[in-house]
N, C-alpha and C positions, 0 to 999 in steps of 0.2 A: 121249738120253744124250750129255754132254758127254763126249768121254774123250779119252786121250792114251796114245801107244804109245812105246817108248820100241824102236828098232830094235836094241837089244844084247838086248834082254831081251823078243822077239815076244810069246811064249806069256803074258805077263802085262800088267796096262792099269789106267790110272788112268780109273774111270768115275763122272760123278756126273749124275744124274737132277733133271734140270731141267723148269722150266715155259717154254716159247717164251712171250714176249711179244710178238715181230715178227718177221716174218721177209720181207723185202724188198731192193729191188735194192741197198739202201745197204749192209744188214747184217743179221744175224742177231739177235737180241738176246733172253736166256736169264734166267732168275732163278732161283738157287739158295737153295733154302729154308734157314734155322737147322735144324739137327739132323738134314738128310738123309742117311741112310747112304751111303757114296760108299768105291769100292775104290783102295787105292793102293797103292805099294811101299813094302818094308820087304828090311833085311835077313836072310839066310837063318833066323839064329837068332831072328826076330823085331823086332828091335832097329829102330830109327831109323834111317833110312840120313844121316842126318844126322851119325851118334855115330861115322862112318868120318873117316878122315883122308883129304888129298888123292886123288890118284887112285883110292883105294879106292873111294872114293863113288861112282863111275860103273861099276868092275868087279868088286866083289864079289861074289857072287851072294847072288840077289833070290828073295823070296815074296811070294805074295800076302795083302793084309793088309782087312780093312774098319776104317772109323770114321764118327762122326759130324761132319758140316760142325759147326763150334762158329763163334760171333760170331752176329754179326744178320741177318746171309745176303748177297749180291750180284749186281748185275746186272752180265752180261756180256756185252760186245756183240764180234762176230766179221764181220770185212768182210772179200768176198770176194778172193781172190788179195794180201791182205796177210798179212807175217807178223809181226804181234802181234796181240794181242786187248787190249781197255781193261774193268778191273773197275772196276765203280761200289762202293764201300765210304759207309756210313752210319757219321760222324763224330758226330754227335747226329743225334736225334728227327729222321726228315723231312731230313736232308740230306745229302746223297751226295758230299761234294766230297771227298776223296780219291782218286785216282785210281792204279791198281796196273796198267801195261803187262807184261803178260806174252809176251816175242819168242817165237816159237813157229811152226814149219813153218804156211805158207797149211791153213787147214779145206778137210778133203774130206768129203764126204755120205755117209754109209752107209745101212743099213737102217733102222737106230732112231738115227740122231744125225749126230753131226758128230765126226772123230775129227784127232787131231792128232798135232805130237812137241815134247814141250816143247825149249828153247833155251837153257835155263837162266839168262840173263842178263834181266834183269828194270828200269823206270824208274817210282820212286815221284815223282807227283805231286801240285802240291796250289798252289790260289793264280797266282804265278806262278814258285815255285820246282820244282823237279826234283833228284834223285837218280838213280844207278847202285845197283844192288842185284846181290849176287852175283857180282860181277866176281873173287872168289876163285876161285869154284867154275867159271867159264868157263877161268880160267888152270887151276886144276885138270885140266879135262876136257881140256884142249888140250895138257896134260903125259900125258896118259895117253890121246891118241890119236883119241878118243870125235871130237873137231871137229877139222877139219886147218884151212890159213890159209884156204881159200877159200869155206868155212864161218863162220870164225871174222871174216872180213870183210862176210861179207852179215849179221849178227849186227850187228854195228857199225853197217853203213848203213840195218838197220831201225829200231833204236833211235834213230839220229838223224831219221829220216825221223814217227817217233811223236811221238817230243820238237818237231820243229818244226809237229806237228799239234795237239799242245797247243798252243805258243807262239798259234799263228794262231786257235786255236777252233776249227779245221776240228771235223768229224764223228769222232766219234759225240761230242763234248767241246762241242757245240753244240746237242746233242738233246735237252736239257730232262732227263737222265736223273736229274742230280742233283737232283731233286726225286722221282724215282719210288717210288711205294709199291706195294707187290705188293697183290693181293685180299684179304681175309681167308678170301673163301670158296674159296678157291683151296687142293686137300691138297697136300700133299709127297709128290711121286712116289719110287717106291721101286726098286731095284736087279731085274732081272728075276728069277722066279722060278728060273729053273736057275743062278743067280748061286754059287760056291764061294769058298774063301777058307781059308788057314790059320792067320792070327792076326785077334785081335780088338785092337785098338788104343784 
């Protein structure tokens, strides 16, 4: 179970049921199937937590919602005591070069997974160019509390610390993932059976 806790809001968690593909001193490295159920957050009424305006978004209150993964699925690699993680995304058949860094608290091991807190600020890559993603919703959350500056500057020095790991090839952006293809005979792991939920999304 990949998941992610969100410290405002304990009692609820974004979990999605992956396949390990490796797991070693360099990194972790997960494949999330097309169409696995996977739980995440939603607003109380159900609604998108997306469809809130600025600071709303981080303190409205929240329920817990399921959906399916949609797209072609992705591989994502978690290295330890860093904090991003790098999605492999399938841009055509057979090629993964996209690259989606998501900043996010260093991975801690639990029972059935790996769990995190997302960071909200995010770096699309691809080729040799790069993107900031989300840099709204960071100033958002930092009006409304959620990140204070000394948060909101190790956020900074990890994205630039990923961005110059792309730049160089360093790992995992070396690891041949962009070419990865999952098994075929490989199922789609499912959500544990005592799994609840109030909205279907």
């Amino acid at each position: 179970m990949w998941s992610y806790r969100d410290p405002d809001f304990p009692d609820l968690i974004d979990c999605r049921p992956v396949t390990v593909v490796d797991d070693g001193e360099e990194g972790l490295v997960v494949w999330l199937a097309p169409g696995t159920r996977m739980l995440h957050h939603v607003l109380e009424g159900g609604a998108d937590i997306r469809t809130a305006d600025g600071a709303a978004r981080f303190t409205s209150p929240r329920a817990q919602a399921v959906r399916n993964w949609s797209g072609s699925g992705v591989l994502a690699v978690f290295q330890p005591d860093t904090m991003y993680s790098v999605w492999f995304f399938e841009t055509e058949p057979g090629v993964r070069d996209t690259y989606y860094i998501n900043i996010e608290q260093p991975y801690l091991r639990t029972a059935n997974g790996i769990e995190s807190s997302d960071l909200i600020l995010d770096v699309v890559a691809s080729g040799t160019r790069y993107k900031y993603k989300d840099e709204d919703e960071l100033a958002a959350a930092r009006e409304a509390g959620v990140i204070d500056d000394s948060l909101h500057e190790r956020i900074h020095r990890a994205a630039e610390q990923a961005i110059a790991a792309f730049q160089a090839r360093d790992y995992p952006f070396n690891a041949g993932y962009a070419q990865f293809q999952p098994d075929p005979s490989w199922p789609t792991p499912d959500l544990p059976p005592e799994t609840t939920w109030q909205y279907e999304t």
